[in-house]
C-alpha positions in Angstrom: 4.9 -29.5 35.5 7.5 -31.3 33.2 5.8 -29.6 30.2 6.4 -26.5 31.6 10.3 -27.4 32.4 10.2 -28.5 29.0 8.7 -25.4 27.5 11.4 -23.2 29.5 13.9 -25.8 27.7 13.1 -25.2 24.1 13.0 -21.8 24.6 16.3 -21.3 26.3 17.2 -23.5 23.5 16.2 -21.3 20.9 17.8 -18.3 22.5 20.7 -19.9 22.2 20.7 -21.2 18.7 19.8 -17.5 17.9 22.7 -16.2 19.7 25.3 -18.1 17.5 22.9 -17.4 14.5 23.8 -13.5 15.5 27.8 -14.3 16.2 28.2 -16.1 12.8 26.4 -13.1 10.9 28.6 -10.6 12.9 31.7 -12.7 11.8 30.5 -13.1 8.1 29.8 -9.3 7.8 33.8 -8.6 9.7 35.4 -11.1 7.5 33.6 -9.7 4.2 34.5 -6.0 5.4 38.5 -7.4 5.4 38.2 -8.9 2.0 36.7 -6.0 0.6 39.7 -3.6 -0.8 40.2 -0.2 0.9 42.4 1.2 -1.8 41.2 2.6 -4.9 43.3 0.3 -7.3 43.7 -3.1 -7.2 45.9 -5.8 -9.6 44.0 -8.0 -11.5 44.9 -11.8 -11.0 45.2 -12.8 -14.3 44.8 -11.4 -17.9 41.3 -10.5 -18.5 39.8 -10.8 -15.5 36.7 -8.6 -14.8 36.8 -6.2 -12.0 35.1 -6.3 -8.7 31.4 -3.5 -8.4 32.4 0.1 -7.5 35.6 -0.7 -10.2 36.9 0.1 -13.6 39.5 -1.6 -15.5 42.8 0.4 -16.3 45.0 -1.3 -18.4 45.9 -4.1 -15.7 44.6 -2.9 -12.3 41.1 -1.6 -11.5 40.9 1.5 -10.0 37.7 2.8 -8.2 35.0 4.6 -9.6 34.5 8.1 -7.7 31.0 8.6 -7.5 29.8 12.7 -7.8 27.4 14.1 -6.4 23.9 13.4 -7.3 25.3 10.3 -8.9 25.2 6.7 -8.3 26.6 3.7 -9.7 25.4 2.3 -12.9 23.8 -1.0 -13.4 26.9 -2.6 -14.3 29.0 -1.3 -11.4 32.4 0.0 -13.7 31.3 3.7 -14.1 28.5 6.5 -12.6 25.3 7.3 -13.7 23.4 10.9 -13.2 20.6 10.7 -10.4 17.1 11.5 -11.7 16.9 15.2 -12.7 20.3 15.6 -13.0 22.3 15.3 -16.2 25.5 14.5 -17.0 28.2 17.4 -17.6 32.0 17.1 -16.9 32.5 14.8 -14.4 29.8 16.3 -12.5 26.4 15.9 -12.3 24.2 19.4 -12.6 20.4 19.9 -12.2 17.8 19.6 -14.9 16.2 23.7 -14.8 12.9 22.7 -15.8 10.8 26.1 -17.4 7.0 26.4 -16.8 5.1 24.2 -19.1 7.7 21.5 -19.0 8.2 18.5 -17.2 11.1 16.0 -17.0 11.6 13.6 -19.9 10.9 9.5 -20.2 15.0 9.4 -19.3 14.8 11.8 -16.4 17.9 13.9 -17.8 16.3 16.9 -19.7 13.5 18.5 -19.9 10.4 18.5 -22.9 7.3 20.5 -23.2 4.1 19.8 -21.6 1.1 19.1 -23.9 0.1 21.7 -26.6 3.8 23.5 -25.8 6.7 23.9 -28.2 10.3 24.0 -26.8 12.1 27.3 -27.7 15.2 28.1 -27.0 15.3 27.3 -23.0 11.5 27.9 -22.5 8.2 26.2 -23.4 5.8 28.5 -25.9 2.2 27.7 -26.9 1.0 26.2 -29.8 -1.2 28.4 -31.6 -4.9 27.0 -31.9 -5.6 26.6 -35.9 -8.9 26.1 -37.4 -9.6 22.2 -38.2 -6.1 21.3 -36.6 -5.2 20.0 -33.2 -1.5 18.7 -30.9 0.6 16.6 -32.8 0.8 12.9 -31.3 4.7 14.2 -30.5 2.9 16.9 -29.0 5.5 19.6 -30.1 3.3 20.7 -33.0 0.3 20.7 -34.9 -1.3 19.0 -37.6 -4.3 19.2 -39.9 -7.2 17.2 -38.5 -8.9 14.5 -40.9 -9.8 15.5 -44.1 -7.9 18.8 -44.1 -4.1 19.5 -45.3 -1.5 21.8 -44.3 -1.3 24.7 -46.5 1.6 27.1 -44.7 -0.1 28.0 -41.4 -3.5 26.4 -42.3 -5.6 24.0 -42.9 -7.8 23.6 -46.2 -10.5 21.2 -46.8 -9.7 17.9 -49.1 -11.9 17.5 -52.1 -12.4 14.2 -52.9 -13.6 13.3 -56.7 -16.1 11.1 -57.7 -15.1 7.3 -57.4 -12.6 8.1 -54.5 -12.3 7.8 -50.6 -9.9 9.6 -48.3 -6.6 7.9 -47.7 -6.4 6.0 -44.3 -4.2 8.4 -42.5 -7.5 11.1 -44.1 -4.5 13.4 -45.3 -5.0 12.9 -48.9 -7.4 11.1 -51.4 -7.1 7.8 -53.0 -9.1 5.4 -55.7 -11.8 3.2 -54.8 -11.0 -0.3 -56.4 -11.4 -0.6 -60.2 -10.4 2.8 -60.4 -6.8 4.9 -61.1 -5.8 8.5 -60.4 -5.8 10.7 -63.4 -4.8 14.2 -62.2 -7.5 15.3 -59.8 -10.2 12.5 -61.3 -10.6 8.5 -60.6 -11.2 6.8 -63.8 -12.1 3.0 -64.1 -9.8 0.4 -65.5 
């Protein structure tokens, strides 16, 4: 029976303690909400002082940043960044108008063309198949595949002479060792 009593003790007991626990919070949060400024400048308190988040610095107050719309604060705090498919224009933020073929780009304010597309003008064309060609690694173009170059809208075989190899990047042709380029030829040392 007394473990019972005490049982019913502690747990009073810890209703309690998490009463004041709640209290203390409440007052924290109030007290935190009065210190915080409601105005949107505010003097500095000495000369180069560093304003408080959600400010910028104007000559010797800070005034508030006025977030637009589709915006939020930037990692620093002292000025507005664009939301994700929005980008920046005026003091405004305006949405990205993404064509077909396109998605958004790696910093989420424009737009680029998807795989085996070009970007022209504000739309997203195809890239014309070629023979022995394929995408770009940018993937805005095309390019000769090994062993081929680019000759105006084609692409045309690589001979390779006697005594040579292609070049590593297979665009061109190049010497095997203990042999120099002599016009189209390899010739040894």
């Amino acid at each position: 029976m007394k473990i019972h009593s005490r049982a019913g003790s502690a747990s009073r007991h810890k209703v309690a303690l998490l009463s004041v626990a709640i209290v203390t919070l409440a007052n924290i949060a109030s007290n935190i909400a009065a210190d915080t400024p409601t105005s949107t400048t505010r003097d500095l308190p000495y000369p180069g002082a560093v304003c408080d988040r959600g400010f910028r610095r104007s000559g010797e107050i800070c005034v508030e940043v006025r977030v637009p719309a589709n915006a939020h604060l930037n990692v620093l705090g002292n000025d507005w960044a664009c939301d994700p498919g929005y980008k920046h224009l005026g003091s405004a933020c305006s949405p990205v108008n993404i064509p077909a073929n396109a998605h958004i780009d790696m910093l989420r304010d424009d737009w680029e063309c998807d795989r085996g597309y070009r970007r022209l003008g504000s739309g997203c064309v195809p890239i014309r198949n070629r023979e022995n060609a394929h995408v770009d690694r940018l993937r805005n173009d095309w390019q000769c595949d090994r062993g081929f170059r680019r000759s105006g809208l084609t692409c045309i075989p690589i001979h390779v002479p006697l005594n040579a190899r292609l070049n590593s990047f297979g665009t061109d042709w190049e010497c095997k060792p203990g042999y120099r380029r002599l016009g189209l030829r390899c010739e040894a040392f």
